[in-house]
BADOLUM-191034 format. One line per 3 residues: number of its first residue (from 1); their letters; for each residue x, y, z of C-alpha. Coordinates in steps of 0.1 Angstrom, whole numbers. Layout:
NUM = a = X,Y,Z  ...
% end
This chain:
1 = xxx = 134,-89,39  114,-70,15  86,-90,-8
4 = xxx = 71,-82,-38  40,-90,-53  39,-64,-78
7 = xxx = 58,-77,-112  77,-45,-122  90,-41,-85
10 = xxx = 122,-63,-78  128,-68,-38  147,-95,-21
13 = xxx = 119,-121,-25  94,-118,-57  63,-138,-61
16 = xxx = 36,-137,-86  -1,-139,-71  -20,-126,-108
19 = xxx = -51,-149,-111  -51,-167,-80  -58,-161,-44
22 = xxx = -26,-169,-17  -18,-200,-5  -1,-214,24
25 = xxx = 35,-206,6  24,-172,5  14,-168,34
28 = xxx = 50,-180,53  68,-154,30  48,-127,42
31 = xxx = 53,-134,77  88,-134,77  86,-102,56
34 = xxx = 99,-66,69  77,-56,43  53,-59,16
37 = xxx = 43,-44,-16  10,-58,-34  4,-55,-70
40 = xxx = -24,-26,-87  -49,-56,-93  -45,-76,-57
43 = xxx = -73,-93,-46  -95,-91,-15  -78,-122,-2
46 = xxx = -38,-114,-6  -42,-80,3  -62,-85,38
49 = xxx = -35,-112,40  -7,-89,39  -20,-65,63
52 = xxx = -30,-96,88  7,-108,89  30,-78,81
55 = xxx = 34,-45,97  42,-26,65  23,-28,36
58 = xxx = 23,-9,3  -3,4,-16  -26,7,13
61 = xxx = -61,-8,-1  -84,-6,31  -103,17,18
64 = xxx = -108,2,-15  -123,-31,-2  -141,-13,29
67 = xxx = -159,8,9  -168,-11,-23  -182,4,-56
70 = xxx = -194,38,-59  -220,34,-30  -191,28,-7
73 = xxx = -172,59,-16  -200,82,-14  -201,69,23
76 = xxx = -167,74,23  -171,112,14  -197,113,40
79 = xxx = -176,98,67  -147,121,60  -166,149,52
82 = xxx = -150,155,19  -169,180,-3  -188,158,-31
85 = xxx = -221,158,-53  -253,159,-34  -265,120,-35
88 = xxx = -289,92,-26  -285,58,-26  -305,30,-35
91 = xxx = -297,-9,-33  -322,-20,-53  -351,0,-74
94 = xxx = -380,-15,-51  -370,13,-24  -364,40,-47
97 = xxx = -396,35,-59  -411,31,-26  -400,66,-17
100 = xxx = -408,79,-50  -434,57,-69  -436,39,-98
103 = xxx = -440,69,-117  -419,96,-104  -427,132,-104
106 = xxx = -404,142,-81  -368,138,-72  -343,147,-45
109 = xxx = -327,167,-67  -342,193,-103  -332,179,-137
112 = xxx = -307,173,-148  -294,151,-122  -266,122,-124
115 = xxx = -278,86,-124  -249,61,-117  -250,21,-113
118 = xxx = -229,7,-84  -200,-2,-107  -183,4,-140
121 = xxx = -154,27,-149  -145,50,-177  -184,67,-174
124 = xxx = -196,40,-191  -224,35,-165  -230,72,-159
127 = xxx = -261,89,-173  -272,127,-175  -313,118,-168
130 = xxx = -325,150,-182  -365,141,-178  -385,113,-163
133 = xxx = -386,91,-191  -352,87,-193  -349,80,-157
136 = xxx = -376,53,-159  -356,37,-187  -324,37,-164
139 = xxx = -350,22,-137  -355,-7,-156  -322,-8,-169
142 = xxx = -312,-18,-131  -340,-40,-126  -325,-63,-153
145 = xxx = -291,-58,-135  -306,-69,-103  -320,-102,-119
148 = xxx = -285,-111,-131  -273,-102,-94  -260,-65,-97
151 = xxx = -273,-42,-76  -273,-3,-63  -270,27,-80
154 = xxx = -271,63,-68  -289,97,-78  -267,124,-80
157 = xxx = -268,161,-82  -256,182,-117  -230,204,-108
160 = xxx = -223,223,-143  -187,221,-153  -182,233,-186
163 = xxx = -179,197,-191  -143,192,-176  -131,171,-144
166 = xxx = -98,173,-130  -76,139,-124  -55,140,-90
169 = xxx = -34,112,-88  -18,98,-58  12,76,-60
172 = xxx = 25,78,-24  35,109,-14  35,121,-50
175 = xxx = 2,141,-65  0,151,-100  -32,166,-112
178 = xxx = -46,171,-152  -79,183,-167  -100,160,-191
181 = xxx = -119,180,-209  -148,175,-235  -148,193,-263
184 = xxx = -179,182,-281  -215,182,-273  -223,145,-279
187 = xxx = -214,135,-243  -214,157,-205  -185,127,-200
190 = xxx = -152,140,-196  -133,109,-198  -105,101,-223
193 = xxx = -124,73,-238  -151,96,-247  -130,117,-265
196 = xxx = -117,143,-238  -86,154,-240  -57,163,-217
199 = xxx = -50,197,-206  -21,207,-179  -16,241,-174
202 = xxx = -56,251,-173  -63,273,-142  -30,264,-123
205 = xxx = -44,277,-89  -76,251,-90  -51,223,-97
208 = xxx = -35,234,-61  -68,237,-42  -77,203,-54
211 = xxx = -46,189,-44  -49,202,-8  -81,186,-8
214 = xxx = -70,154,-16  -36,155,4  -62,159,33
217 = xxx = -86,131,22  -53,108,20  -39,114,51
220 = xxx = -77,106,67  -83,75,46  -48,61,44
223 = xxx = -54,58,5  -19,64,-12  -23,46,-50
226 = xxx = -50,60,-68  -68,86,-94  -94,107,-79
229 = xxx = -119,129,-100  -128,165,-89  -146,192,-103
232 = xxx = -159,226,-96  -189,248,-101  -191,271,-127
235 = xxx = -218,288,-112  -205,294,-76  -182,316,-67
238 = xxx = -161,301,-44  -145,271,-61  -150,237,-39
241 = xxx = -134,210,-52  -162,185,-53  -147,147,-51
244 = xxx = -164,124,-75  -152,88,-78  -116,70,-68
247 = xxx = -105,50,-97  -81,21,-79  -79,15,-118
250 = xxx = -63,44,-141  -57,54,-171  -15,64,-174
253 = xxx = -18,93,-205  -20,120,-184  14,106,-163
256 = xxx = 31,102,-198  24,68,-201  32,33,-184
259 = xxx = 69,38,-184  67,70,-167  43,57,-144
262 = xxx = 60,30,-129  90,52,-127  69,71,-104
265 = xxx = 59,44,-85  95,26,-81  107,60,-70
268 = xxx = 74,62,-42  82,26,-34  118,33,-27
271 = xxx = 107,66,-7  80,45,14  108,20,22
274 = xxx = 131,48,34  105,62,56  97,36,76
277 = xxx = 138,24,77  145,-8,59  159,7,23
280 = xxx = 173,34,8  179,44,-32  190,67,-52
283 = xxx = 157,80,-63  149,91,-100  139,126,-111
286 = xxx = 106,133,-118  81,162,-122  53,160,-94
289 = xxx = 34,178,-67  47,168,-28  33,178,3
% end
């Protein structure tokens, strides 16, 4: 028997867990479930329930809650020794500024540098600090986070990009990649809601390097539903792809929208299912990377 938690996948059994963690009910469907496919938003509590009481689960999300916020993936990238950003961490500002002082005049990395609070999508807590002052301000910033009970936030090297990141994508086995570039000079943000805009043909053979890279960094971390941001130096020869942030959380323009997403995703679903044996069929068209 195949369950579904996820509202635009039909299996044999369907339930609908959105806005409250699982209860006993639950919890006797899963275990007499072959399988088991969660919804984008799952909780903590239904997903490490899945995974305690089935064998097959779908998306895999172990990453995601065991390495939470941006602090966790930057350990992550450590731990996998996936290219990324130069970076310190900080839980709170008291030990940043007991390694640096209260007025810093020095930093682990030259200006510009990347400051980033532990959470937040769509760059809307990522800053270029561009002198002290503005880092100071940002300083504080987190100190009034920390008082409402929101804490970390990291120090990141500037890696010049001509103000573009590439989106990689994984949907199961399925990769499809897009650049979000920034066309103005009001923002270093490349994001969508900053005013980027999509491009998809844009240097074809880094879209392939970056695709490797994260093929790889799936098949270490297990992570198979999720957009990862890249990008690469334009002042080094040799073009790294440099990881930045998993987004468990994505926008869908550059698939073609929500349609063409989840016809993605039913057709990875369906794949995943045939893989490990329980279900086969016929699978829809669609354009994509597979490795």
């Amino acid at each position: 028997m195949i369950l579904s938690f996820h509202p635009l996948f039909e299996a044999d059994e369907n339930i609908i867990c959105a806005g409250r963690d699982p209860d006993p009910q639950d919890l006797a469907m899963i275990r007499a479930a072959d399988a088991v496919i969660l919804p984008q938003g799952c909780r903590q509590s239904l997903y490490e329930m899945a995974r305690n009481n089935c064998e097959h689960v779908f998306p895999n999300y172990g990453a995601r809650f065991q390495y939470p916020g941006k602090i966790g993936q930057i350990k992550l990238f450590r731990e996998t020794k996936i290219p990324h950003p130069k970076t310190e961490i900080f839980q709170k500002v008291d030990s940043f500024r007991q390694q640096y002082g209260r007025k810093p005049r020095r930093l682990p990395f030259q200006l510009p540098c990347v400051f980033k609070l532990n959470w937040g999508g769509e760059g809307d807590t990522v800053y270029l600090i561009q002198s002290f002052e503005m880092l100071q301000e940002r300083l504080q910033q987190s100190e009034s986070f920390e008082r409402s009970g929101q804490f970390g936030f990291l120090l990141q090297e500037y890696i010049p990009n001509r103000n573009r990141t590439l989106r990689v994508v994984i949907i199961g086995q399925c990769f499809k990649s897009y650049w979000r570039i920034q066309e103005t000079s009001d923002s270093f943000l490349a994001n969508l809601s900053k005013g980027a805009v999509l491009n998809f043909e844009s240097d074809a053979d880094l879209q392939i390097k970056a695709i490797g890279s994260i093929a790889n960094f799936s098949k270490k971390t297990g992570i198979d539903l999720a957009g990862v941001d890249v990008i690469f130096s334009t002042e080094k020869r040799r073009k790294t792809p440099y990881l930045l942030e998993i987004n468990y959380f994505f926008g869908r323009n550059g698939l073609g929208g929500s349609e063409a997403y989840y016809r993605i995703l039913r057709h990875e679903i369906n794949s995943w299912l045939e893989r490990i044996g329980l279900r086969y069929e016929t699978k829809e068209k669609h354009p994509s990377v597979r490795l």
